[in-house]
C-alpha positions in Angstrom: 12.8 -28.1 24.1 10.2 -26.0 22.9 11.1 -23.2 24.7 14.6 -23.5 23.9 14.2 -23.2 20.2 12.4 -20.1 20.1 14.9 -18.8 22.5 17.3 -19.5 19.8 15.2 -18.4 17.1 14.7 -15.0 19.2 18.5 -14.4 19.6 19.1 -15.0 16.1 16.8 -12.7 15.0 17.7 -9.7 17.6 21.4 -10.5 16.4 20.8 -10.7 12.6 18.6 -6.9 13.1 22.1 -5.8 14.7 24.1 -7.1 12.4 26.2 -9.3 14.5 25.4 -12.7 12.5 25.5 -14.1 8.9 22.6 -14.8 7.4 23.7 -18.6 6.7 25.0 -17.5 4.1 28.6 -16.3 2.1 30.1 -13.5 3.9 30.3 -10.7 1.2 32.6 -7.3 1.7 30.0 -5.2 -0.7 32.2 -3.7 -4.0 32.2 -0.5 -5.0 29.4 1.1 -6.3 29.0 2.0 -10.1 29.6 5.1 -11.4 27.1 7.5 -13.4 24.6 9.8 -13.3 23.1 11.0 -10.5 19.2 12.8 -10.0 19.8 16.6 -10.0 16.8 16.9 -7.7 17.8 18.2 -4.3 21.0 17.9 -2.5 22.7 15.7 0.4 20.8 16.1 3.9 21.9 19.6 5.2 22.6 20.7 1.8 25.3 18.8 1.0 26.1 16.4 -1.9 26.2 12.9 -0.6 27.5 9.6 -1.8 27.4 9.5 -6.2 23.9 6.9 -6.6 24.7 4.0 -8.8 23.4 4.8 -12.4 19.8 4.5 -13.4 19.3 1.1 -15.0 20.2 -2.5 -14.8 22.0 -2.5 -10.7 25.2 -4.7 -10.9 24.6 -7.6 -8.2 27.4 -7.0 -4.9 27.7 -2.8 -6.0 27.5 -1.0 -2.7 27.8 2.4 -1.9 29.3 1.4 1.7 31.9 0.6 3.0 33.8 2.6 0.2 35.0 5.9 0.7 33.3 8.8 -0.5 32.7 12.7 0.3 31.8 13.6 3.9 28.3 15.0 4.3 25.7 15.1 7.3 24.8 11.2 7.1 28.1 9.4 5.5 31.4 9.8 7.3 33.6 9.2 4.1 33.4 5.6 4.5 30.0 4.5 6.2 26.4 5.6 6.6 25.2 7.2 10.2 22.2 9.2 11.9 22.9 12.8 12.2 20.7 12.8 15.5 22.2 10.3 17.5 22.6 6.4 17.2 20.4 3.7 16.4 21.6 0.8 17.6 22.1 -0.9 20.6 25.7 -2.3 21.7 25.9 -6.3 22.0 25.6 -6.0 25.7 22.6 -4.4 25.7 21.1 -7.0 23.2 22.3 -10.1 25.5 20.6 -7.8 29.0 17.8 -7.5 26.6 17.6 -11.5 26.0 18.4 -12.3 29.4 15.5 -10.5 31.3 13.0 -10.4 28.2 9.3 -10.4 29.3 7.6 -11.0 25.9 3.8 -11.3 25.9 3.2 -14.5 23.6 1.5 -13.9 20.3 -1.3 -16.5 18.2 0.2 -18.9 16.2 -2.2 -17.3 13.3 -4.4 -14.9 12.7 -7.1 -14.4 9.8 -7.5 -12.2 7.2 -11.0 -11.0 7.4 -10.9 -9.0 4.5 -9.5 -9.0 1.1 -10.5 -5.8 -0.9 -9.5 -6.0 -4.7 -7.4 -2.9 -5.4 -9.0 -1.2 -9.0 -6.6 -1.0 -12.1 -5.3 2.2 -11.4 -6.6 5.4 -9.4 -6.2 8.7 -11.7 -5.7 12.8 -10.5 -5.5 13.3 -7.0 -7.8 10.2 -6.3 -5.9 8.1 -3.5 -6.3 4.2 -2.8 -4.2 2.6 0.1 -4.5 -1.2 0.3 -2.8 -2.5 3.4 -0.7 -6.3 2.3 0.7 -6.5 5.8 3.7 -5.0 8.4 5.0 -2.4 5.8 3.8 -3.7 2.7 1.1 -0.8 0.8 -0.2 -0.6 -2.3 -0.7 3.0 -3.0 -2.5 4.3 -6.4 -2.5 7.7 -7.2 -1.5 9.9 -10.1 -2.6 6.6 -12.8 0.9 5.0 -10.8 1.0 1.7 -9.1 3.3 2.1 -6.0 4.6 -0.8 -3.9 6.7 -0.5 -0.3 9.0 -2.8 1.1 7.2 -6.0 -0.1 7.2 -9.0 1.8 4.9 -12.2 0.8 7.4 -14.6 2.3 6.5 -17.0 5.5 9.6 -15.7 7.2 11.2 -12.1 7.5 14.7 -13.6 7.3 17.2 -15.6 5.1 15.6 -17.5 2.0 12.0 -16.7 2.9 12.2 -19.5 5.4 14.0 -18.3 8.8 13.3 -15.8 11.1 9.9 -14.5 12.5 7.3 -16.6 10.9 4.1 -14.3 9.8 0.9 -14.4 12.1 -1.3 -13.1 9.3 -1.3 -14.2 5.7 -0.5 -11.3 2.8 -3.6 -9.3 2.2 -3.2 -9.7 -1.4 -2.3 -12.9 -3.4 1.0 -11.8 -5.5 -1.1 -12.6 -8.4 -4.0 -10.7 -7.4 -1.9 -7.4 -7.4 -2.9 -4.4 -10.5 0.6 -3.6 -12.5 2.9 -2.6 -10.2 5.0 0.6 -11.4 7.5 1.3 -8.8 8.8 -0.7 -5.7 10.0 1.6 -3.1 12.5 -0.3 -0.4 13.7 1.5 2.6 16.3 -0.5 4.0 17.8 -3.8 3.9 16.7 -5.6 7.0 14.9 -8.9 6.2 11.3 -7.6 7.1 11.7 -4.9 4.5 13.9 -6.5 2.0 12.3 -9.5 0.5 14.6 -11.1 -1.9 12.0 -13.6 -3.0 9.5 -11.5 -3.3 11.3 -8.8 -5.2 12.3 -11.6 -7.4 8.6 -12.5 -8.1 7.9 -8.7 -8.8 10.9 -8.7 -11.4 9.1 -11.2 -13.3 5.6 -10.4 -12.8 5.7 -7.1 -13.4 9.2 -6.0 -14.0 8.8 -2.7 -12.4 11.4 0.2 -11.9 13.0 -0.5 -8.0 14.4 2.4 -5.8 16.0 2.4 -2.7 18.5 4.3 -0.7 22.3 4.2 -1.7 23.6 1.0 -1.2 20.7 -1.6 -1.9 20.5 -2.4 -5.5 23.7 -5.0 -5.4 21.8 -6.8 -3.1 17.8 -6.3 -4.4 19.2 -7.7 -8.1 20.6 -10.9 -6.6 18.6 -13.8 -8.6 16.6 -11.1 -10.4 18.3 -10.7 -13.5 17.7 -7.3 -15.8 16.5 -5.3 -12.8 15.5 -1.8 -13.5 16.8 -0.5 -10.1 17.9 3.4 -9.2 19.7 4.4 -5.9 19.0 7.7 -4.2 20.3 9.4 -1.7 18.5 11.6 0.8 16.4 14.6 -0.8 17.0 13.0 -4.4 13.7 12.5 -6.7 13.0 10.5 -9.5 10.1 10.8 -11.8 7.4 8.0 -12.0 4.8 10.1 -13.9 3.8 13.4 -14.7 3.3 14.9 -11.4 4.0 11.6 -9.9 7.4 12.1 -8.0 9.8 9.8 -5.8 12.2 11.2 -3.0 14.5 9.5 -1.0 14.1 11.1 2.8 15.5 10.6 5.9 14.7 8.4 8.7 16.5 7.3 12.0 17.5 3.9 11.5 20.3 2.1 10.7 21.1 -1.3 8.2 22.9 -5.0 8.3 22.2 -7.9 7.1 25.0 -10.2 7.8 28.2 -9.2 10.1 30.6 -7.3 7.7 28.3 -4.7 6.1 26.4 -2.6 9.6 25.7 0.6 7.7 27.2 -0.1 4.7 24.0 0.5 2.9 21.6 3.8 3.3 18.3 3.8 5.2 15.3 5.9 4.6 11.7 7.0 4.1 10.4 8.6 0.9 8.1 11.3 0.0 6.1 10.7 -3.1 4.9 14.1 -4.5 1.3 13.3 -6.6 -1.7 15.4 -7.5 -3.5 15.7 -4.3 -0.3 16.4 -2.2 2.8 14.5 -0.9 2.7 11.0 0.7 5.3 10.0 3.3 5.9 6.6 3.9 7.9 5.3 6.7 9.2 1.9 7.0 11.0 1.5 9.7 12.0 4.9 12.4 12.9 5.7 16.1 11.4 9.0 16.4 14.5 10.8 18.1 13.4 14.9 18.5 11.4 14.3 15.5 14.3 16.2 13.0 13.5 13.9 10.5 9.6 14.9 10.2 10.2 18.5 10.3 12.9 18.2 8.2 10.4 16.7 5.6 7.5 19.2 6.3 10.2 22.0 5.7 10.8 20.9 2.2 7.4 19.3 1.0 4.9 21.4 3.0 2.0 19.6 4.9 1.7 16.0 4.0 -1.8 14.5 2.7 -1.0 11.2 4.6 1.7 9.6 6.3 2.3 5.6 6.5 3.7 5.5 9.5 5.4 2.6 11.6 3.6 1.9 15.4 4.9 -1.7 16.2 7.6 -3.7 17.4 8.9 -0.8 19.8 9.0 -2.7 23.5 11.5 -2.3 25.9 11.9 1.5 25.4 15.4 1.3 26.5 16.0 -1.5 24.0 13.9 -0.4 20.7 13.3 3.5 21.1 16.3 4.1 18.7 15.1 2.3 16.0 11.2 1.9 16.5 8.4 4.5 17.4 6.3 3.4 19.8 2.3 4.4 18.8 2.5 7.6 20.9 5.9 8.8 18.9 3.7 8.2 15.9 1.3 10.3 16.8 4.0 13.3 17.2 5.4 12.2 14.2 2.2 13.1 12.2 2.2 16.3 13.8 5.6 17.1 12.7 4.5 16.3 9.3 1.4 18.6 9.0 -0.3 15.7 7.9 -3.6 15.6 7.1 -4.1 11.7 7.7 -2.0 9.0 8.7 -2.2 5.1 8.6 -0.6 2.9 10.9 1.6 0.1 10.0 4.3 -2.2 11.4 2.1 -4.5 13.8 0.3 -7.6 13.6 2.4 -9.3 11.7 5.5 -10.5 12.3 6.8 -10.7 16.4 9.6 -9.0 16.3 9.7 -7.4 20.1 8.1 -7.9 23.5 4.8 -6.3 23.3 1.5 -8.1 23.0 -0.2 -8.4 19.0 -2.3 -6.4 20.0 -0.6 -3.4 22.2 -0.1 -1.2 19.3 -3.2 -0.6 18.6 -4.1 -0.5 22.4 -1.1 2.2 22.9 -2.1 4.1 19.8 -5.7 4.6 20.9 -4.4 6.2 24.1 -2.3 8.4 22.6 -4.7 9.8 20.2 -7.1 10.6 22.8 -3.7 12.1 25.1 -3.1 14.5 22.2 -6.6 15.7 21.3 -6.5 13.6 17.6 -10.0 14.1 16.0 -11.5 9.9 15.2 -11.0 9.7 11.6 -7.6 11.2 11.0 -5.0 8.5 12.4 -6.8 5.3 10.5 -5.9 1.5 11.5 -6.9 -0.6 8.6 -7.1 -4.0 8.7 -4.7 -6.1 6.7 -5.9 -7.0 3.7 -8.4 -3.6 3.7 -8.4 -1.0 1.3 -8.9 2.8 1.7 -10.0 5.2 -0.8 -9.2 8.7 0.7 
């Protein structure tokens, strides 16, 4: 019986991440999305304009930018979003070969936090702190600006907070114990990036300004009334601070969360330009040919650090759109001229085949394949803090 539960559990999960399954809940054809201004900063991928973002301010609950059609560019074709480099996602037949012949490596039902570090008010000039919550949850203080990624304090990475994967490690931060949050950057809408309960509890802790790529603010602003939540596109930038600076970037993903909106809402990575240099933060990526790092690098220079993804990636033939596996993170780095990089995605939540610890395992491997000086691709624990 046991077995057959998590079966189920496992093919809902695989089946929600494509898109092909409600999340119990109302089956919503996204609206359009409102109209206004939009960032002057940059220009759609390739140098073309791309979808109008929904005006800075208060997001309208159900506005989309999906599903609607718009102006053609590199990563929208007039009516929904797309990878220029190839596709993400993997046809239903593929997921049922994958659930038929899976031979997933059985995780702990928990694991502890053995540290906690308490992150400092703020961090001012081109001082960097990095506190790692958990899977793609940071903390990054730079600049005298709080910045939060894809937060997730729920049990569960799927609907309500209470279905789905349920988390092997406890956040490594109490909500409560968090400094004031500024920003909270969201990269896509898949459940173990997209939080609804959690950005809820931000919105009235800290009611900070949200951004995301086109296409997520409807949704983020569900039960979270008053939201202060901007929309960008690719290579558009919003100012947090003085010399503290938000851009949407690409990444090579895709987005659902039920069955009638698959890439009807942008996906992403974003490049925050501060004091010291940019930051790159990537929340979920296949690594492709590794367009989207150069791409990145091209505009912004060399990076100071990357947060880069290295779980969740096993079978290749399966995951290898969507997920880097540790060695692809590795390139990925290099692409990015980046100084550092911190690995993220693993440990938490079982989303694939591999072992808890594999990652980590791979990642070690591949830094020693490809000549990576100890001390430049860092795995802190969750709950551990970094001051660079």
């Amino acid at each position: 019986m046991k077995t057959a539960l998590c079966l189920l559990n496992a093919a809902w999960v695989a089946l929600a991440r494509l898109g092909r399954l409600t999340p119990f809940g109302r089956l919503k054809r996204p609206k359009a999305p409102a109209q206004g201004g939009t960032p002057k900063t940059g220009s759609g991928a390739g140098g073309q304009p791309g979808p109008a973002p929904a005006q800075n301010g208060t997001a309208k609950a159900g506005s989309c930018a999906g599903g609607q059609p718009g102006p053609v560019t590199d990563h929208f074709d007039g009516k929904r979003f797309r990878n220029p480099w190839g596709d993400a996602e993997r046809s239903f037949p593929d997921l049922l070969r994958w659930m038929f012949s899976r031979g997933s490596v059985p995780w702990p039902a928990r694991v502890p936090v053995r540290v906690r570090h308490v992150p400092p008010e703020r961090v001012h000039g081109e001082g960097l702190r990095v506190t790692v919550v958990g899977h793609a949850t940071v903390l990054i203080q730079t600049g005298g600006v709080n910045i939060l990624t894809d937060p997730v304090w729920s049990e569960h990475a799927g609907p309500l907070g209470v279905f789905g994967p349920k988390r092997t490690r406890e956040p490594g931060l109490p909500l409560e114990a968090l400094p004031p949050i500024d920003a909270v950057l969201v990269t896509h809408n898949h459940y173990d990036h997209l939080d609804l309960k959690t950005l809820a509890a931000l919105q009235r802790l800290h009611a900070p300004r949200f951004i995301a790529p086109l296409g997520n603010c409807g949704l983020m602003a569900q039960g979270s009334g008053g939201m202060d939540c901007t929309e960008l596109d690719w290579w558009r930038g919003v100012e947090l601070a003085p010399g503290v600076r938000v851009h949407a970037a690409p990444a090579h993903h895709w987005s659902a969360r039920g069955i009638l909106d698959r890439r009807d809402a942008l996906w992403g990575s974003f490049v925050i330009e501060a004091p010291g240099g940019p930051l790159v933060f990537f929340g979920d990526t296949g690594y492709g040919e590794g367009q989207a790092f150069r791409l990145i690098r091209e505009r912004f220079g060399d990076v100071r650090l990357a947060l880069l993804p290295i779980g969740a990636y096993e079978p290749r033939w399966f995951m290898s759109g969507a997920h880097m596996n540790p060695e692809e993170a590795v390139l990925a780095m290099r692409d990015l001229g980046a100084r550092r990089a911190i690995a993220l995605h693993h440990g938490v939540f079982k989303l694939t085949d591999e072992g808890i610890g594999q990652p980590l395992v791979d990642l070690r491997a591949a830094l020693k394949k490809h000549g990576v000086e100890e001390g430049v691709f860092l795995t802190p624990e969750v709950g551990e803090g970094l001051t660079m």
